[in-house]
C-alpha positions in Angstrom: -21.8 49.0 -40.1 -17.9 49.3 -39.9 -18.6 50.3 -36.4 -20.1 47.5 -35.2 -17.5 45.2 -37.2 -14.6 46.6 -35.3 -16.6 46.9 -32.5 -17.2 42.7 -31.9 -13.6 42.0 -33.1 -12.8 44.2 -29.7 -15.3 42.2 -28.2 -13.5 38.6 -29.5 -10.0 39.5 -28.7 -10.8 40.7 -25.4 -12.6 37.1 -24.7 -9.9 35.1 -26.1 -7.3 37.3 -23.4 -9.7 36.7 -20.9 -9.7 33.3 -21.1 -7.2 31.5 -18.5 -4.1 29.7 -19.6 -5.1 25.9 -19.1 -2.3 24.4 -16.3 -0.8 20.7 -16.7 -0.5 18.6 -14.1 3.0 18.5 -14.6 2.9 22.0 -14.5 1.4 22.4 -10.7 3.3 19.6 -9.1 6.6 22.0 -10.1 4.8 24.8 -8.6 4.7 22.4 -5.6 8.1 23.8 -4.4 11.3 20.9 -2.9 8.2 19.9 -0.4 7.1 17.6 -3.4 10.3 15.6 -4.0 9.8 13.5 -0.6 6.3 13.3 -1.4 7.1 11.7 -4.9 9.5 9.2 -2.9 6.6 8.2 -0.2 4.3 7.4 -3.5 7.3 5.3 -5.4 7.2 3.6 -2.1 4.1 2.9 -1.4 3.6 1.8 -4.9 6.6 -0.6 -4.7 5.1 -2.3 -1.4 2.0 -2.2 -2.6 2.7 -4.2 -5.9 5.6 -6.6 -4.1 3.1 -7.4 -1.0 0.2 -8.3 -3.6 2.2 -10.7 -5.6 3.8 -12.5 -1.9 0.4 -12.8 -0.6 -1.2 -14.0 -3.7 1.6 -16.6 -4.2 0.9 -17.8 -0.5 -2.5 -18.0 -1.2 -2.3 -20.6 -3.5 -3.1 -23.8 -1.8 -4.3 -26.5 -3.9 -7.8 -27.8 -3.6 -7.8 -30.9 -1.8 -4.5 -30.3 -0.2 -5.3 -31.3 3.4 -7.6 -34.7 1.8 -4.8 -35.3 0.2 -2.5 -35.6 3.3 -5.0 -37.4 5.6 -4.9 -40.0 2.9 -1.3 -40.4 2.9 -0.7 -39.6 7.1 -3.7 -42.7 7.1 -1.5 -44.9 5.5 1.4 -44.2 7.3 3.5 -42.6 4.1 4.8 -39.8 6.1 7.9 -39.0 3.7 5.5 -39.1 1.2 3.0 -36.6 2.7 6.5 -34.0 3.2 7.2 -34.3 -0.1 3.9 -33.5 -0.9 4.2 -30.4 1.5 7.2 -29.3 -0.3 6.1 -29.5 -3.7 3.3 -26.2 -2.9 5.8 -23.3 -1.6 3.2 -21.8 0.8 2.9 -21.1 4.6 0.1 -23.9 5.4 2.8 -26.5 3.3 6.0 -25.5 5.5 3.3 -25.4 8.8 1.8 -28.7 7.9 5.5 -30.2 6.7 7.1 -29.3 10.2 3.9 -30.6 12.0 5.2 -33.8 10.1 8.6 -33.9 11.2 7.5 -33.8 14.5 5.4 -37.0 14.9 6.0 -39.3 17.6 6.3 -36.5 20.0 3.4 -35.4 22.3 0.8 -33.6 21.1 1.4 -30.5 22.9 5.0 -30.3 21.2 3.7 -31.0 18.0 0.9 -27.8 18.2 4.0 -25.8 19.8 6.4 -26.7 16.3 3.4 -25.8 13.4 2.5 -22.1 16.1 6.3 -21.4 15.8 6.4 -21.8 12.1 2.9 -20.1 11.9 4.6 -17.1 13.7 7.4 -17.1 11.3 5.2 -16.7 7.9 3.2 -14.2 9.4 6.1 -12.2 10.0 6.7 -12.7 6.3 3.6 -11.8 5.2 3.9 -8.5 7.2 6.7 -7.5 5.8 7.0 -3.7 5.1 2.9 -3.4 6.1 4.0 -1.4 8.9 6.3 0.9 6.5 2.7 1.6 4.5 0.6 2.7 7.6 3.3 5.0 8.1 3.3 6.7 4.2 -0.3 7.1 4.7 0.5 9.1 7.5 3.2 10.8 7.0 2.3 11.8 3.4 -0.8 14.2 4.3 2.0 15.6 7.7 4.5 16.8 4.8 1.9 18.1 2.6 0.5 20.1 5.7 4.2 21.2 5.6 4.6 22.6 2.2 1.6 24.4 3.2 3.1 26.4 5.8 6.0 26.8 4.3 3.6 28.4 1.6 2.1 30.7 3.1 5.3 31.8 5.0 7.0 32.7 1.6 3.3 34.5 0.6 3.5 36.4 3.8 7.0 37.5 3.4 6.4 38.4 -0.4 3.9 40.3 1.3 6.0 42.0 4.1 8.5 42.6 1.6 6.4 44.4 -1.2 6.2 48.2 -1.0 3.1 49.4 -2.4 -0.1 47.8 -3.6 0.4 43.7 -3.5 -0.1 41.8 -6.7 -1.6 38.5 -7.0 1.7 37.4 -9.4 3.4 38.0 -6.5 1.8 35.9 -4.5 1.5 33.0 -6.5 4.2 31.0 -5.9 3.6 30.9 -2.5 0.2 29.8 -3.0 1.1 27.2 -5.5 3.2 25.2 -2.5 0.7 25.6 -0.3 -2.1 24.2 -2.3 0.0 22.0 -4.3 1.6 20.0 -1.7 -1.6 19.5 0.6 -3.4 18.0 -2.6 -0.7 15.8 -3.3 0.2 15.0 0.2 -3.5 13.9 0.8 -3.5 11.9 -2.3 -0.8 9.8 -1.6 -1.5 9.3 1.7 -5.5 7.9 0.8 -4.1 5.5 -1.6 -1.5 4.3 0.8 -4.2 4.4 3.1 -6.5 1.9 1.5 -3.7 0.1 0.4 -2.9 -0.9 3.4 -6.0 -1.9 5.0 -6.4 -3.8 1.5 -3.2 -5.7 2.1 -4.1 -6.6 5.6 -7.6 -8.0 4.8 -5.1 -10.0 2.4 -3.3 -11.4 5.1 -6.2 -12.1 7.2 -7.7 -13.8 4.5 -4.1 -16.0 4.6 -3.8 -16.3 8.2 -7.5 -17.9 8.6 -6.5 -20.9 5.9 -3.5 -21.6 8.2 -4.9 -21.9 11.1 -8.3 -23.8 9.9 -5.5 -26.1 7.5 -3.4 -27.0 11.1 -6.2 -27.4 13.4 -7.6 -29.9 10.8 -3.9 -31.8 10.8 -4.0 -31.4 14.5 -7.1 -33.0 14.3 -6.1 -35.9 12.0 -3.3 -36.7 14.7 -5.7 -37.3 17.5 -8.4 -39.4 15.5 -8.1 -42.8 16.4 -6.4 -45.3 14.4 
């Protein structure tokens, strides 16, 4: 009896030393190595563009229902000032496209298309802003993890090379930490900036259609006859 008792209290110590240590997070993105500190800046980045894109787009989004009605009525009865004032009361790209389209009547036609396309061009460009710099984090972001890996596996080898005798897998770890560490993260960060970017570009899209269907409807309105 008093053998069996010590016998499964052997048994229970033995499982709990058995059992692995549980990691942290925090814990493997140190064991990530220096590779991980521009990898943390790409994903501050890409979070920052990502947050300061969405909240420009969605403010250029907003374009009040019945806007364009609103300035056939007044272009109808020949209250032009009115109908810029009207433009400049909704800070968006259709209002500044359709205000200079405005400005510009009396001219010819052609000039008039040439004037809202110019300012078009212009609010695209804002509405771009820094897209470019988040196709290139999603990029670059899995290149550098790729880098930690090798980097890795080089310090694993060397630990190796090093090592008289038997190799232990202690030894090795730190190595294998950076390698595994920094591809996981490296890949995560660059998905999310990934689909962050096509996300924000559908955005813009989205934008870019309302401006054009808003100033071929005012281009439109200028040829119907009075």
């Amino acid at each position: 009896m008093i053998f069996a008792q010590i016998t499964t209290s052997t048994d229970t110590i033995a499982n709990v030393a058995s059992e692995p240590e549980s990691v942290s997070v925090l814990d493997l993105l140190f064991q990530g190595g220096f590779m991980m500190v521009p990898i943390l800046i790409l994903s501050i980045m890409a979070v920052y563009i990502f947050v300061e894109r969405i909240l420009t787009i969605s403010k250029a989004e907003k374009t009040p229902d019945g806007f364009m009605s609103k300035i056939r009525d007044l272009v109808e009865k020949g209250d032009i000032s009115a109908a810029k004032v009207y433009c400049k009361e909704y800070d968006s790209p259709t209002g500044r496209m359709i205000e200079k389209g405005l400005s510009r009547i009396g001219s010819p036609l052609k000039n008039i298309e040439v004037s809202i396309e110019n300012v078009g061009k212009i609010e695209l460009f804002k509405l771009e802003k820094n897209l470019s710099l988040m196709a290139t984090i999603s990029g670059s972001a899995p290149m550098l993890g790729f880098l930690g890996t090798v980097i890795g596996m080089i310090d694993a080898f060397i630990a190796i090379a090093q090592e008289e005798g038997s190799v232990s897998p202690k030894l090795l770890s730190e190595g294998i930490y950076t390698a595994m560490v920094t591809t996981a993260a490296g890949l995560f960060v660059g998905i999310l900036a990934y689909l962050g970017y096509n996300y924000l570009v559908a955005k813009v899209q989205k934008v870019v259609h309302k401006m054009e269907y808003n100033s071929v409807d005012f281009i439109d309105l200028l040829q119907e006859p009075r």
